[in-house]
N, C-alpha and C positions, 0 to 999 in steps of 0.2 A: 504493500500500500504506500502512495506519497503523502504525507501528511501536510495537509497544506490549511492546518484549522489552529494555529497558534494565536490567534485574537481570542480562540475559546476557552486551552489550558492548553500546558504545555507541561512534557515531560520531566520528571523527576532526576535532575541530574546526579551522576557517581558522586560525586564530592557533597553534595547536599545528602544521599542515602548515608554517606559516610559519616556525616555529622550527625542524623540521627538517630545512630545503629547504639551509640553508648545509652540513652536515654529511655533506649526500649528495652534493655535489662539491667545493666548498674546501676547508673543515676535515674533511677523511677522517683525520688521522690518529691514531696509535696514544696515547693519554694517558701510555704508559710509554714513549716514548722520548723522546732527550734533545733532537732538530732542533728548529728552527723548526715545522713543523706539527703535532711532536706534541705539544708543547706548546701551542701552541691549542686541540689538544683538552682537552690539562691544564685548562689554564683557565676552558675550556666546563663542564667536570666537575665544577671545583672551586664554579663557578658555582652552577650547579643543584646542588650538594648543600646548598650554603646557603640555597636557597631552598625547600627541602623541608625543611631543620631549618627557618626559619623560618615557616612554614606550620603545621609542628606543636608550636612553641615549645619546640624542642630546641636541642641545637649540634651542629655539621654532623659529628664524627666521631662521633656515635651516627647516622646513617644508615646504612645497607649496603644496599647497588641487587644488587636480584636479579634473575631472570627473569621475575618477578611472583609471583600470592600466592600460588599454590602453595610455589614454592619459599623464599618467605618463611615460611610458615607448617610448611614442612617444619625448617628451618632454626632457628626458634623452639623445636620440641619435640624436636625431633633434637639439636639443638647445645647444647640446656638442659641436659639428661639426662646427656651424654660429659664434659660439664665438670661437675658433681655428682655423679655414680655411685660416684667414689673417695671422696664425704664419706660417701657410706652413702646420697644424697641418691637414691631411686631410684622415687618415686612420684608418680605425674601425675593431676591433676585436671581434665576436661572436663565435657563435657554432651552427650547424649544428638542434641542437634539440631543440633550444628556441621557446618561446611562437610565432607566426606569428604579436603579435603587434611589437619586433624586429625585424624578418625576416624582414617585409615588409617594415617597417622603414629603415633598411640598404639598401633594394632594390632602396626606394624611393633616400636614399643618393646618392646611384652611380647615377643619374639621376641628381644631384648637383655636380656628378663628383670625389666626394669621391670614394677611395679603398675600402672594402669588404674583410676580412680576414675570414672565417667560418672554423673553427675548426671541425673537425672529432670527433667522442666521440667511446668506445669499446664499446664492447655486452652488457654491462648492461648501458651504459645510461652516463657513467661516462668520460669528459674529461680530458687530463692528464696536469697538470699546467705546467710543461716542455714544453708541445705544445706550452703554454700560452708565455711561455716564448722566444720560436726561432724565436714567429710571431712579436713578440714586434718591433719597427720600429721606426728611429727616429722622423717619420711622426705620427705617433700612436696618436692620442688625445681621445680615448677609449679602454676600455676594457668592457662587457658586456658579465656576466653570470648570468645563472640563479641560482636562491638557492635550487632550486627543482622541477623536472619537475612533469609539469601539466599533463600530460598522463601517464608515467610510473613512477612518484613519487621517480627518482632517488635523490639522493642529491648532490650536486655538493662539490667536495674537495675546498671549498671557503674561508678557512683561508690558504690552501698555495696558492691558486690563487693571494690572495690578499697580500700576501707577495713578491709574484712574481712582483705586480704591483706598492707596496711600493719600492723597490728596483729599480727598472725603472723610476719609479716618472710619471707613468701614470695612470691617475682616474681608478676607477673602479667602475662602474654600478649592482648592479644586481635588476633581478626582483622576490622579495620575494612573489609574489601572494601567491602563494601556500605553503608555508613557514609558514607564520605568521601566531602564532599563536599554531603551533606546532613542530617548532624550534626554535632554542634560536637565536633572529635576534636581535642583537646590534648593531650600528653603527661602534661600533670600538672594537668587538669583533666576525666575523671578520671586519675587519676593511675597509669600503667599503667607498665610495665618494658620491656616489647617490643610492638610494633604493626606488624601487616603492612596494606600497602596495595596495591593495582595499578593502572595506568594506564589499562586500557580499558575500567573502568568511570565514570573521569574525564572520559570525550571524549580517550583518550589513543591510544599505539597498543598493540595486542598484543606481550607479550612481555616485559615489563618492569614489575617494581614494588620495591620498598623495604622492611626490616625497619627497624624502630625497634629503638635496643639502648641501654637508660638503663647510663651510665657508671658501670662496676664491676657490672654485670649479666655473671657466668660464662656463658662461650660458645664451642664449638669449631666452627671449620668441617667442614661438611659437602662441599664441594667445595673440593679440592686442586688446587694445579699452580699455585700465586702469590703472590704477595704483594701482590693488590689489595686493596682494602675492607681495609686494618690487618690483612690476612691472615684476615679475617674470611670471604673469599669469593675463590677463587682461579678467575681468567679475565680475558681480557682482556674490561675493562668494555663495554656496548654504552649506546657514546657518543651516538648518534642517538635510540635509547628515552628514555636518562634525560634527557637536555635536554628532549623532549618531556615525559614526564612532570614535570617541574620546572613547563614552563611551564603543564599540564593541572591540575596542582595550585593553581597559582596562582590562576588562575582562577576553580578550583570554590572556594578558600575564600574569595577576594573576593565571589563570588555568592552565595555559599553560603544568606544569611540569606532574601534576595530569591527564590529560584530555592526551595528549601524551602516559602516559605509559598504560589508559585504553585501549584506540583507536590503539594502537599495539600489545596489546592482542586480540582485535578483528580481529584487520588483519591478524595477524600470526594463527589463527584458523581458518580463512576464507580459508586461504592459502593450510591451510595441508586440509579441505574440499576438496576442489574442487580438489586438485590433487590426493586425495583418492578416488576419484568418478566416475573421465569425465577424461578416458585413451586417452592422446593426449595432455592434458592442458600443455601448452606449457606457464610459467611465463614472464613476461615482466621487466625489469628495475632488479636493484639491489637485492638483498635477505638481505643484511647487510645495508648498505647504502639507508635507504629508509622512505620516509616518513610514518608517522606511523600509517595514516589513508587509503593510497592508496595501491590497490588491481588490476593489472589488468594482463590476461590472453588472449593469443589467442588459439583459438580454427580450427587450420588448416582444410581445408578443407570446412568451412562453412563460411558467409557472417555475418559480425558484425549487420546490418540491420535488416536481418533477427533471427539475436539472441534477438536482443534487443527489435523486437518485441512481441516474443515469451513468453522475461522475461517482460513484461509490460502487457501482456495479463493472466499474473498468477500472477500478482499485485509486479514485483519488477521493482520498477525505479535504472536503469544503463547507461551509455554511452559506446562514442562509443571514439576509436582512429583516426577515419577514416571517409570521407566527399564524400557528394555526391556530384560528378561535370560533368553537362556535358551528367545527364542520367549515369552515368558510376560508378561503386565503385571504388576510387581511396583508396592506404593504405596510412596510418599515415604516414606524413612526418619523427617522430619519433621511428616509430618501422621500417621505410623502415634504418633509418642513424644506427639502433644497430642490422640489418638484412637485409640478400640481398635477403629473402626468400618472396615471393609475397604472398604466401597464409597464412606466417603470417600477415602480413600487413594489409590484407582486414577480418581479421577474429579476430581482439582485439576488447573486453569488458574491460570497468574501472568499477570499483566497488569501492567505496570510501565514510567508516563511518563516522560517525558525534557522533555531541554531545548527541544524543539523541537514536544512534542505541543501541538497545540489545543484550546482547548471543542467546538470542531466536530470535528473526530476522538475527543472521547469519546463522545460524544454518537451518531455513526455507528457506532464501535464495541460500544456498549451495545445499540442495535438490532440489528446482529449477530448478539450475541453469543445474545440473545435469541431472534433467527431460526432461528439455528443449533442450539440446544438442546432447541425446540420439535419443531425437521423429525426431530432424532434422536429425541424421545419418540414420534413418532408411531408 
């Protein structure tokens, strides 16, 4: 099979198994208690959070290890809101094309009675920090962009956003998922207030990721019952993830420069494939501005479903922009907000390399893909 679904998870790298092999039988134990073991694990924890502050040029008690970016990102607009509500602070700024663990989050806010600000984004993916700017409100207790979308792999202009929101003196959220690792994500270049990340889009494992929280950024937990994370997150912490992640981190950002500029050679040959090939291919998101491993394309006229079955029946794993709801093919929240055109909507594929893809699996993959789209037009 070519594995070409790395925007969804990614494999478990040697050096990350390696790291978590001690913790699944020596150091099992509890980081809150006071023995001998659990205080190895103490240490293990206290380890890897320093190495995740330093990875994102923070310090290690602005970390908080979540269950990954959901619940980072839950955490982020949920926990912003409970701790500003009493200034009067009750208005949230998004965009149109974020991950659904925002969406839904904001959704769930107006149900707490908070405003809902969603930003519009143009044809490639991209919102304009001007926007950013005329929504700003003296209600405002967020701003929340993403650093790169997860379906069309645009990149979001996030050092003027974030200049935008310096200037205002209102936080600024983003959710780096899809980012880390092959962008340059610093905390304070651009210069952001909260940042969610996850691990198994690192080469980490499921289950586990990290909220950034710049110190004196207002924040109440969302989950009770502790006094881990500075009571920022209550649970006994999952010591085996975050070590993992620690070391998954490390990694992508030591490679990060190297591994980017391979992974955009493969894309941008992916690219000119397929639109040499399969007359229609219609590109999604950015052409400049774009992450360097994401590839996706609709193909009007036909059904994402049915492509994706097509390319997994001649052994290439791809996704989809698009969900099935209801019995019914609905399109990408995403390609419907940078197109009003329905048949692109219901007819995007993502395509999106990894660490381990070859020339010669694009290159098989493009003929595919190509195969595949042809036998459906017949």
């Amino acid at each position: 099979m070519i594995y070409l679904d790395h925007a969804a998870t990614t494999p478990v790298r040697p050096e990350v198994r390696a790291a978590m092999e001690p913790l699944l039988t020596d150091r099992f134990g509890n980081p809150s208690s006071v023995h001998t073991i659990g205080q190895q694990a103490r240490a293990l924890l206290d380890g890897a959070r320093d190495t995740v502050a330093r990875c994102l040029g923070a310090r290690a008690e602005e970390i908080v290890f979540t269950s990954g970016g959901t619940e980072a990102d839950n955490l982020a607009l949920i926990g912003s809101f409970l701790a500003r509500r009493a200034e009067g602070k009750h208005h949230l700024i998004t965009v149109q094309t974020e991950h659904h663990a925002i969406l839904e989050s904001a959704e769930f806010l107006e149900e707490l009675e908070a405003e809902v600000t969603l930003l519009p984004v143009d044809g490639s993916g991209r919102v304009d920090p001007e926007a950013v700017r005329a929504a700003i409100r003296p209600e405002t207790f967020l701003v929340s962009v993403m650093a790169a979308n997860n379906e069309i792999g645009t990149v979001a202009p996030l050092a003027e956003i974030a200049a935008v929101c310096r200037e205002a003196e209102v936080p600024l959220h983003t959710d780096a998922v899809q980012g880390m690792g092959l962008l340059e994500m610093r905390v304070d270049a651009p210069y952001v207030d909260l940042l969610s990340l996850s691990a198994h889009k690192i080469y980490g494992p499921k289950g586990v990721g990290a909220l950034y929280v710049r110190r004196g950024t207002p924040l109440k937990p969302i989950l009770h019952g502790g006094s881990q994370e500075r009571r920022r997150r209550g649970g006994t912490e999952n010591i085996v993830g975050i070590v993992a992640l620690a070391r998954a981190l490390e990694l992508a950002v030591a490679e990060r420069q190297t591994e980017a500029a391979r992974q955009t050679a493969l894309r941008d040959h992916l690219i000119v494939a397929i639109e040499g090939s399969v007359p229609g291919a219609v590109l999604n998101g950015d052409r400049v501005h774009r992450l360097p491993n994401n590839v996706n394309f609709s193909f009007p006229g036909l059904e994402s479903d049915t492509l994706l079955l097509g390319l997994d029946l001649e052994g290439v794993c791809a996704s989809s922009g698009s969900a099935c709801a209801a019995g019914a093919v609905e399109p990408s929240h995403v390609i419907q907000a940078i197109s009003e055109n329905h048949a692109r909507g219901i007819s995007a594929v993502r395509l999106t390399v990894g660490h381990s893809t070859t020339e010669a699996e694009v290159d098989a993959a493009a003929e595919i893909v190509a195969r595949v789209v042809a036998r459906l037009r017949e």
